[in-house]
C-alpha positions as CSV (number, residue, x, y, z in Angstrom):
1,X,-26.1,-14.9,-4.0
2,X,-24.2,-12.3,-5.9
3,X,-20.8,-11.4,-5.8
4,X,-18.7,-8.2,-5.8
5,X,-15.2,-7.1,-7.2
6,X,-13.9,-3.8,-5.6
7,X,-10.9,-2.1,-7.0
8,X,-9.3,0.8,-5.1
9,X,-7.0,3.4,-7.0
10,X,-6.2,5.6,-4.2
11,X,-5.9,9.2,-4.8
12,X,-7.1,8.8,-8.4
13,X,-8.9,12.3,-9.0
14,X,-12.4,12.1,-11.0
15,X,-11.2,14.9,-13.3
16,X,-8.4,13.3,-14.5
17,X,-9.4,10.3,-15.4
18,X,-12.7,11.7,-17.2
19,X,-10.0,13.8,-19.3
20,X,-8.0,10.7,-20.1
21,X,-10.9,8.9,-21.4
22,X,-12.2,11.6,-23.5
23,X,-8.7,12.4,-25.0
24,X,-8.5,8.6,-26.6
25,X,-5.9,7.3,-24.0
26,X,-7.4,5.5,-22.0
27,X,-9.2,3.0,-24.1
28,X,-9.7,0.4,-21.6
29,X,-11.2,2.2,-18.9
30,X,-13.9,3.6,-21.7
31,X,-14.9,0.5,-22.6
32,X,-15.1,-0.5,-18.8
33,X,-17.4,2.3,-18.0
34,X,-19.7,2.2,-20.5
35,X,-20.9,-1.1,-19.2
36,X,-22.2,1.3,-15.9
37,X,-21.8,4.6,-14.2
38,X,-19.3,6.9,-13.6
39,X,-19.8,9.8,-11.5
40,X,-17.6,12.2,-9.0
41,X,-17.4,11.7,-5.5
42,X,-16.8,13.6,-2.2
43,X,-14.0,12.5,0.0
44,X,-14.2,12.6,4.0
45,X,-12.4,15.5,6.4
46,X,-9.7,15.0,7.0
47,X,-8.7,14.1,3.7
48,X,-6.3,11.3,4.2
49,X,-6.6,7.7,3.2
50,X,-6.7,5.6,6.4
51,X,-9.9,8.0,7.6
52,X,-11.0,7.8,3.8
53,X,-10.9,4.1,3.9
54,X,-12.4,3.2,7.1
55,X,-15.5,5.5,5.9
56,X,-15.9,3.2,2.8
57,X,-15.6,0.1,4.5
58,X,-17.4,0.9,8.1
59,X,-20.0,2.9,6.0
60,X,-20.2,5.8,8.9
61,X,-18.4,9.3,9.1
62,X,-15.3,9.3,11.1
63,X,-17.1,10.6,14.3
64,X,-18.4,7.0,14.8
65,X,-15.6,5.2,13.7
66,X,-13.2,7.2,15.0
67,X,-10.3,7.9,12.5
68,X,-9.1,11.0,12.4
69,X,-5.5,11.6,10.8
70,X,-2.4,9.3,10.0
71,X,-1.1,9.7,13.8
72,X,-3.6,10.3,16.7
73,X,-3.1,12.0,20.2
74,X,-3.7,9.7,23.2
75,X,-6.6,10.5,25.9
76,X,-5.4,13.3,28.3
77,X,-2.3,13.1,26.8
78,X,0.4,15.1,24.4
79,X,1.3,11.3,23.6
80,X,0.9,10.7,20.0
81,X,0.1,7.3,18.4
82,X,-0.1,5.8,14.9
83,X,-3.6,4.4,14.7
84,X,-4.4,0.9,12.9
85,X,-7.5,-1.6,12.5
86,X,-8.0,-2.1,16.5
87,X,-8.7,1.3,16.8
88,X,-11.9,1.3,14.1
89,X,-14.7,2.2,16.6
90,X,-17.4,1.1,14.2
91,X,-18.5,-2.3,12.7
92,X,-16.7,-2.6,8.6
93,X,-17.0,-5.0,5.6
94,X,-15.2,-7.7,7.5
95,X,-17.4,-7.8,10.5
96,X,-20.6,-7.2,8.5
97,X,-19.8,-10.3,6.1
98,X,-18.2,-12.8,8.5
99,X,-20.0,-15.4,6.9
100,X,-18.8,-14.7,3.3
101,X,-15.2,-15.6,1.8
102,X,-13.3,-12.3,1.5
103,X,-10.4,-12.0,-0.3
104,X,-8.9,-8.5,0.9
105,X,-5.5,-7.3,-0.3
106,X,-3.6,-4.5,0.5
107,X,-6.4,-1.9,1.9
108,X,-4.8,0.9,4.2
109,X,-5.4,0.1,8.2
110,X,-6.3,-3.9,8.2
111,X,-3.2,-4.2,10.2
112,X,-2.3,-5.7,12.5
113,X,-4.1,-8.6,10.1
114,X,-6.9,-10.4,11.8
115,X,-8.7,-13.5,10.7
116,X,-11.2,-13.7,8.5
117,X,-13.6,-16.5,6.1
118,X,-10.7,-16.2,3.4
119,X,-7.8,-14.7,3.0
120,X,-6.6,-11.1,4.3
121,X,-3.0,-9.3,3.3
122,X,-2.5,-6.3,5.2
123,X,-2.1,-2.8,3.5
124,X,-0.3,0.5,4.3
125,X,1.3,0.5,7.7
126,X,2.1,-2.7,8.0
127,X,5.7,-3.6,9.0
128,X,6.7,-6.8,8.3
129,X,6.3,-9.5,5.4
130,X,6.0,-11.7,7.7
131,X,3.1,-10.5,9.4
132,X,0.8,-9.3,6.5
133,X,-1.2,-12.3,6.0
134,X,-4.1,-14.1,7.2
135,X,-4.1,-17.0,7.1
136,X,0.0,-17.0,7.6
137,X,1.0,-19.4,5.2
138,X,0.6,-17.4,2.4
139,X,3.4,-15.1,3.7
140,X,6.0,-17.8,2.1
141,X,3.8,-17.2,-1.5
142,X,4.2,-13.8,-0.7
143,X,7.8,-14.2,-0.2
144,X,8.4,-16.0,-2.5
145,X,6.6,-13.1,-5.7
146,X,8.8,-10.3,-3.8
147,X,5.8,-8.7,-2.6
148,X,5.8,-4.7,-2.2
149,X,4.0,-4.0,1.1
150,X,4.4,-0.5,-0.1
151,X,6.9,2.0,-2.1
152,X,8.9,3.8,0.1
153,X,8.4,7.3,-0.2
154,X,12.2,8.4,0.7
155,X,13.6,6.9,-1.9
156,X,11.8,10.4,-4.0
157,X,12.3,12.8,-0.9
158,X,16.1,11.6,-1.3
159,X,16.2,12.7,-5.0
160,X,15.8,8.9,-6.5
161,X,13.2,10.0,-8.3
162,X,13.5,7.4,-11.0
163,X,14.1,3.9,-8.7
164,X,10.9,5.3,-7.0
165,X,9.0,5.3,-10.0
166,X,10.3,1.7,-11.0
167,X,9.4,0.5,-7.7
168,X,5.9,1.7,-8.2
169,X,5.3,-0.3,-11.6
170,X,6.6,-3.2,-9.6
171,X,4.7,-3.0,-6.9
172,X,1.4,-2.7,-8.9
173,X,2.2,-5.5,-10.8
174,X,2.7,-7.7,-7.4
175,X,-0.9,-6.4,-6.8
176,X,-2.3,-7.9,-9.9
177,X,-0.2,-11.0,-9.3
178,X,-1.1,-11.9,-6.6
179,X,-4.5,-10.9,-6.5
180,X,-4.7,-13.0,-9.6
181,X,-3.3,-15.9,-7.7
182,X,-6.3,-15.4,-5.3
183,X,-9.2,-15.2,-8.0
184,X,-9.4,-19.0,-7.6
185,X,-10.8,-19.0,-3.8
186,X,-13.9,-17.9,-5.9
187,X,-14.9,-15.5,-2.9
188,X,-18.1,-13.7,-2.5
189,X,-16.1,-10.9,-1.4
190,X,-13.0,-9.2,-3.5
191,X,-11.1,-6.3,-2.8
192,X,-8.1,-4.7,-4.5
193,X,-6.4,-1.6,-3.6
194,X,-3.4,-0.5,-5.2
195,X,-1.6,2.7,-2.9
196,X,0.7,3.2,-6.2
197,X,-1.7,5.7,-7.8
198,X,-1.4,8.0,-4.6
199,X,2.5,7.8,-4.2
200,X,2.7,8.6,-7.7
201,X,0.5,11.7,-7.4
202,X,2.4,13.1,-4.4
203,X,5.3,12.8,-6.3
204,X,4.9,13.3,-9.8
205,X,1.1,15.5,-9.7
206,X,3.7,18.5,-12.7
207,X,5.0,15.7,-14.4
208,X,1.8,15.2,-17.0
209,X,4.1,12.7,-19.0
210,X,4.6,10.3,-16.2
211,X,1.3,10.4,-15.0
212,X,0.2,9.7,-18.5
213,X,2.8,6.2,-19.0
214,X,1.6,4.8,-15.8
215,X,-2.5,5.3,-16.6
216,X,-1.6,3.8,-19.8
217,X,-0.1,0.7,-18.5
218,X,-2.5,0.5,-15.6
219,X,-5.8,0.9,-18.5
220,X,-3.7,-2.5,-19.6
221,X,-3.2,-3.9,-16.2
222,X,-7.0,-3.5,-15.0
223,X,-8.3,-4.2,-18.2
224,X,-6.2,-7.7,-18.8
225,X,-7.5,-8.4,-15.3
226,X,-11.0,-7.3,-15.4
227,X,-11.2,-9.8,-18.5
228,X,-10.7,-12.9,-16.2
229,X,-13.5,-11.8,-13.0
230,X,-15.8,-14.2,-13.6
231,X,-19.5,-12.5,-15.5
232,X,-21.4,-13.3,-12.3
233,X,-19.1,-10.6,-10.8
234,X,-20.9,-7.2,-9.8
235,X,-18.2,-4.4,-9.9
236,X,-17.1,-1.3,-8.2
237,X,-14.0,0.6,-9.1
238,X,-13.1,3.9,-6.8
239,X,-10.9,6.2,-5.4
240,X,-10.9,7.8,-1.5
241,X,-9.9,11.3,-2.8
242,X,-8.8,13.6,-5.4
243,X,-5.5,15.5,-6.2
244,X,-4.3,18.7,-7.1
245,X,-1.0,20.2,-7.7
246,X,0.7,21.8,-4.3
247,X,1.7,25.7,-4.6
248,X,2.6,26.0,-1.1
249,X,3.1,23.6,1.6
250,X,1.9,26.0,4.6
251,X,2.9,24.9,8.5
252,X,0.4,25.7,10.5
253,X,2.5,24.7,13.8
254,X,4.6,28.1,12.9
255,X,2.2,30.3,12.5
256,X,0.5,29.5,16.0
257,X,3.6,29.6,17.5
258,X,4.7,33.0,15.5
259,X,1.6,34.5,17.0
260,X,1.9,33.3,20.4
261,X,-0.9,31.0,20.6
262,X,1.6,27.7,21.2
263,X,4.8,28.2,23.0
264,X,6.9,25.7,24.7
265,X,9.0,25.7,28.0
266,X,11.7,26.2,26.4
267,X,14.0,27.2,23.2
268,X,15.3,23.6,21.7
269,X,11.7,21.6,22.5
270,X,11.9,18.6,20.6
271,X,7.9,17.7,21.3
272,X,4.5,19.0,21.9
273,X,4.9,17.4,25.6
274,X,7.2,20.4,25.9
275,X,4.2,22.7,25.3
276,X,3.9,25.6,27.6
277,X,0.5,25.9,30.3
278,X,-0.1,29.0,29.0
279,X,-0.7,27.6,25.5
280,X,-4.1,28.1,23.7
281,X,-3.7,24.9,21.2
282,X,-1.5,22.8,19.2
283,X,-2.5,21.3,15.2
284,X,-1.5,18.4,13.7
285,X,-1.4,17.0,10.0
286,X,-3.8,18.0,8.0
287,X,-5.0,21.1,9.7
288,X,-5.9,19.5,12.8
289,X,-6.4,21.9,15.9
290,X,-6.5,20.8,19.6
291,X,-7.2,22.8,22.5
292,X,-5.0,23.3,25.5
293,X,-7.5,22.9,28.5
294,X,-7.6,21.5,31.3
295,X,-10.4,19.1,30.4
296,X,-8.2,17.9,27.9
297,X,-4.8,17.9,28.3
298,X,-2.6,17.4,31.4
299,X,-0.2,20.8,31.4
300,X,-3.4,23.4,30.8
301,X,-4.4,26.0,32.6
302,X,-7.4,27.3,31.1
303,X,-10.7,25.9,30.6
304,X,-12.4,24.7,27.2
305,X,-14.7,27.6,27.2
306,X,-12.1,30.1,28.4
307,X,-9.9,28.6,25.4
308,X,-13.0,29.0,22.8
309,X,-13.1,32.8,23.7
310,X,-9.8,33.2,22.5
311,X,-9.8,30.6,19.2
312,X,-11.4,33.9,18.0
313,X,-8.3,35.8,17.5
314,X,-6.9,32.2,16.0
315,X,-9.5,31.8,13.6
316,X,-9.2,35.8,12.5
317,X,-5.1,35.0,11.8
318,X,-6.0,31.9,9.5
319,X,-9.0,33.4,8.0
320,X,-6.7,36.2,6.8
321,X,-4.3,34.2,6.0
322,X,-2.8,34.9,1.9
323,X,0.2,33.8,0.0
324,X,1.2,36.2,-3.0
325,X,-2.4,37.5,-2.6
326,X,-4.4,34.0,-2.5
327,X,-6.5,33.1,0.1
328,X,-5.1,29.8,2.2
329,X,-7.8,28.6,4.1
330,X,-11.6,28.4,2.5
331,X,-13.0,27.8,6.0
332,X,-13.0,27.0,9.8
333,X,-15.1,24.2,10.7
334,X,-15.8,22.9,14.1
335,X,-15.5,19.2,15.5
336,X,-19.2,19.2,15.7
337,X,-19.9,20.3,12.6
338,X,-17.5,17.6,11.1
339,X,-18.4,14.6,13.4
340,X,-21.4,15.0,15.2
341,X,-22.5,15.3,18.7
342,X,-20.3,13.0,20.8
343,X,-17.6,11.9,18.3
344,X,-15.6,8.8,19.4
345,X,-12.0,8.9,20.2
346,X,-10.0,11.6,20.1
347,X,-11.3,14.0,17.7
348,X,-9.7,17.3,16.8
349,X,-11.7,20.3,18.0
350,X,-11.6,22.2,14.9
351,X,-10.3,21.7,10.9
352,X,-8.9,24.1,8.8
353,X,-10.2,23.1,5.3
354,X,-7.1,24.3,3.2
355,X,-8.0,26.2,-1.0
356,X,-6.7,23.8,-3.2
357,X,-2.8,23.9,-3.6
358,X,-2.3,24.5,-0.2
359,X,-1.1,21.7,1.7
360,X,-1.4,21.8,5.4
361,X,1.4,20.4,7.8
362,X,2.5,20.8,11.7
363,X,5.9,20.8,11.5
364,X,7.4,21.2,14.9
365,X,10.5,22.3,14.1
366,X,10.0,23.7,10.7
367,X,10.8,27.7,10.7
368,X,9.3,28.8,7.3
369,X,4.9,29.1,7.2
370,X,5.3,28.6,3.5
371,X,7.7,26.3,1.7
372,X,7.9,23.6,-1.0
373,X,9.4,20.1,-0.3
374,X,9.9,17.0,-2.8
375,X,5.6,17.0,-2.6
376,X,4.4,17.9,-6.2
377,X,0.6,16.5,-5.2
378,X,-1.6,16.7,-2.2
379,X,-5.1,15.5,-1.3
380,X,-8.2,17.1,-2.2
381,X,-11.8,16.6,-1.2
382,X,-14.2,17.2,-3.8
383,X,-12.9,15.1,-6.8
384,X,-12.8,11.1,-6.1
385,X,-14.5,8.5,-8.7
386,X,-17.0,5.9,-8.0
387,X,-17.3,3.1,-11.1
388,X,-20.5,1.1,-10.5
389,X,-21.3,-1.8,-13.1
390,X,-24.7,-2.5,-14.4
391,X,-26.2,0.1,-12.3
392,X,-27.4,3.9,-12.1
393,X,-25.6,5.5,-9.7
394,X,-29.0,8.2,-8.2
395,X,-27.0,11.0,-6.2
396,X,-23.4,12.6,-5.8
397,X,-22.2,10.4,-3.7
398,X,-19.8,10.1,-0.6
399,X,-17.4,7.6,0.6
400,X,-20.0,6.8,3.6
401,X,-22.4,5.5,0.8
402,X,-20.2,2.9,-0.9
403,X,-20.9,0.1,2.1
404,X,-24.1,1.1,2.3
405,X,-24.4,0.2,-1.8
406,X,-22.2,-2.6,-1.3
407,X,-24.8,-4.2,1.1
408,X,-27.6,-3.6,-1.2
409,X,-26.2,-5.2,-4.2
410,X,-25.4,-8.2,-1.8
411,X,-28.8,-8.3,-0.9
412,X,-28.6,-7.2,2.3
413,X,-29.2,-3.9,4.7
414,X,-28.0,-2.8,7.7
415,X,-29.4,0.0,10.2
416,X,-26.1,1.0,11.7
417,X,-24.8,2.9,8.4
418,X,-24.9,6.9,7.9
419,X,-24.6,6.6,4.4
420,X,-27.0,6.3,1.3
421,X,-28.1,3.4,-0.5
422,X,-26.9,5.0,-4.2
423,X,-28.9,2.5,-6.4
């Protein structure tokens, strides 16, 4: 049987890499990709790494495997959640190859950690050391290296700009570490994902320099480690989505609030629980819009199809929407379009889909529409990398097709996935 090495850079944008390699500076990754193909990808809406990531590894859009955002609303409810693995509607890697070692470290939502045939260490979102790893015994080696379950991001909305950036070589070399540690299982299964790439973006995207240093000393880093997978080793390198520089961060909270679509009981609300009955719909991060109706949500007055009526007039505000004479929003699209008939979970019922450089937030309390925080990067759709050894990648292709690929270069198909097979 063959066996697969998967390494994750999240947010690492095609473009940019492509440009580093043809400038001469990053050597290693040339020589890497030369020995297959390297193409652009398409990302998943919403553009955000835990829906990214359960696409690649469930192999199905978020409609089936129900992922929709960083926080999630509960069922008839104003009550919002912070969604994690239990919550993955659809089958992924883990279930599909139960019988196969898996060595898994550090992909976003495999928390709480669960066990598997090998050896599983939580990624983003996890809480506690303690409670990363499967089986739990490695949490004292853990322990022990100073393992970084992540950077936190405050330390660069707090203006320590620099600790967070030492933090971040630190915490990819724990990656390498202790993924090095783990090479000896001799799994069939191996997966790396370093979350440094994307907190680096968000933070650094104007600083070209700093960008520059850190893909330098990760082109060492991947290549020093890609030197001891073993030959036998198929290998996949890939990102969940691009980045782009952020002109504006735009609240979309304000402006349905500002135009009387969302109001609230009264002046000092604190939450969306305090929304008014009268209220057509509420969004949350990034772009997410949910209707006020009765089918829906508990306060409402009006029904879904009474609501619809009116999301005219809302759609006409953010389709006109313009900073300094740009246009904000590229397009509307609706939960069906997106996800399907009969989407599980909570879905939103309609996505803006932001022009690049315009980052989309629902900021409660927030009084400006437009404003720049500590962000420098945000998320973009259209420019992740896929890195597939020894093969011709046939297509574009989309984060639903990497399981599907996966299974085929393990020999193996599976009916349940939307995606392609891309070899």
């Amino acid at each position: 049987m063959k066996r697969i090495f998967i390494i994750g850079l999240d947010g690492t944008p095609y473009s940019l890499l492509k440009e580093l390699i043809e400038n001469g500076e990053l050597k290693n990754f040339k020589k890497i990709f030369e020995e297959g193909d390297f193409k652009q990808m398409d990302s998943i809406y919403p553009t955000v790494s835990q829906v990214a990531w359960a696409t690649i590894f469930t192999g199905v859009n978020p409609g089936r495997h129900g992922i929709y955002g960083f926080t999630h609303l509960k069922n008839f409810s104003y009550e919002i959640f912070i969604p994690n693995y239990k919550d993955i509607k659809a089958k992924t890697i883990y279930e599909y190859f139960n019988d196969l070692k898996i060595v898994s470290i550090n992909v976003p939502i495999t928390y709480p950690v669960f066990k598997i045939n090998g050896i599983l260490i939580g990624g983003f979102l996890a809480p506690d050391l303690k409670k990363i790893a499967y089986p739990e015994n490695i949490v004292n080696f853990l322990m022990k290296n100073k393992y970084i379950i992540d950077v936190d991001p405050w330390l660069a909305r707090k203006g320590k700009k620099k600790e967070f950036l030492e933090k971040i070589y630190e915490a990819t070399e724990k990656r390498f570490l202790v993924m090095e540690e783990f090479l000896k299982e001799k799994a069939e299964i191996n997966i790396l994902h370093i979350m440094e790439t994307d907190r680096l973006f968000h933070f650094f995207m104007k600083d070209k320099k700093t960008i520059l240093d850190y893909f330098k000393f990760l082109d060492k880093k991947i290549f020093d480690f890609y030197k001891k997978i073993e030959k036998n080793f198929e290998i996949i390198i890939l990102s969940d989505h691009g980045f782009c520089e952020i002109e504006k961060e735009v609240n979309i909270q304000r402006i349905l609030i500002e135009k009387n679509f969302l109001r609230f009981e009264r002046e000092d609300y604190e939450e969306i629980s305090e929304i008014k009955s009268d209220s057509i719909c509420f969004s949350m991060t990034p772009g997410r819009i949910y209707l006020n109706s009765i089918q829906k949500r508990p306060k409402a007055i009006f029904k879904e199809a009474e609501i619809k009526e009116k999301m005219k007039e809302v759609f006409e505000v953010f389709k006109n929407l313009e900073y300094e004479g740009k246009k904000v929003i590229k397009e509307v699209k609706s939960k069906e379009e997106i996800f399907g008939e009969n989407p599980e979970g909570e879905p939103p019922e309609y996505l803006l889909i932001p022009e690049n450089g315009f980052d989309l937030k629902s900021d409660l309390k927030g009084e400006k529409i437009f404003y720049n925080s500590e962000l420098e990067g945000m998320h973009t759709y259209e420019d992740a990398f896929l890195f597939i050894k020894n093969y011709k990648i046939k297509k574009r292709p989309a984060l639903k097709d990497v399981l599907p690929t996966i299974s085929k270069i393990l020999g193996r198909e599976f009916k349940e996935f939307e995606g392609e097979i891309l070899i």
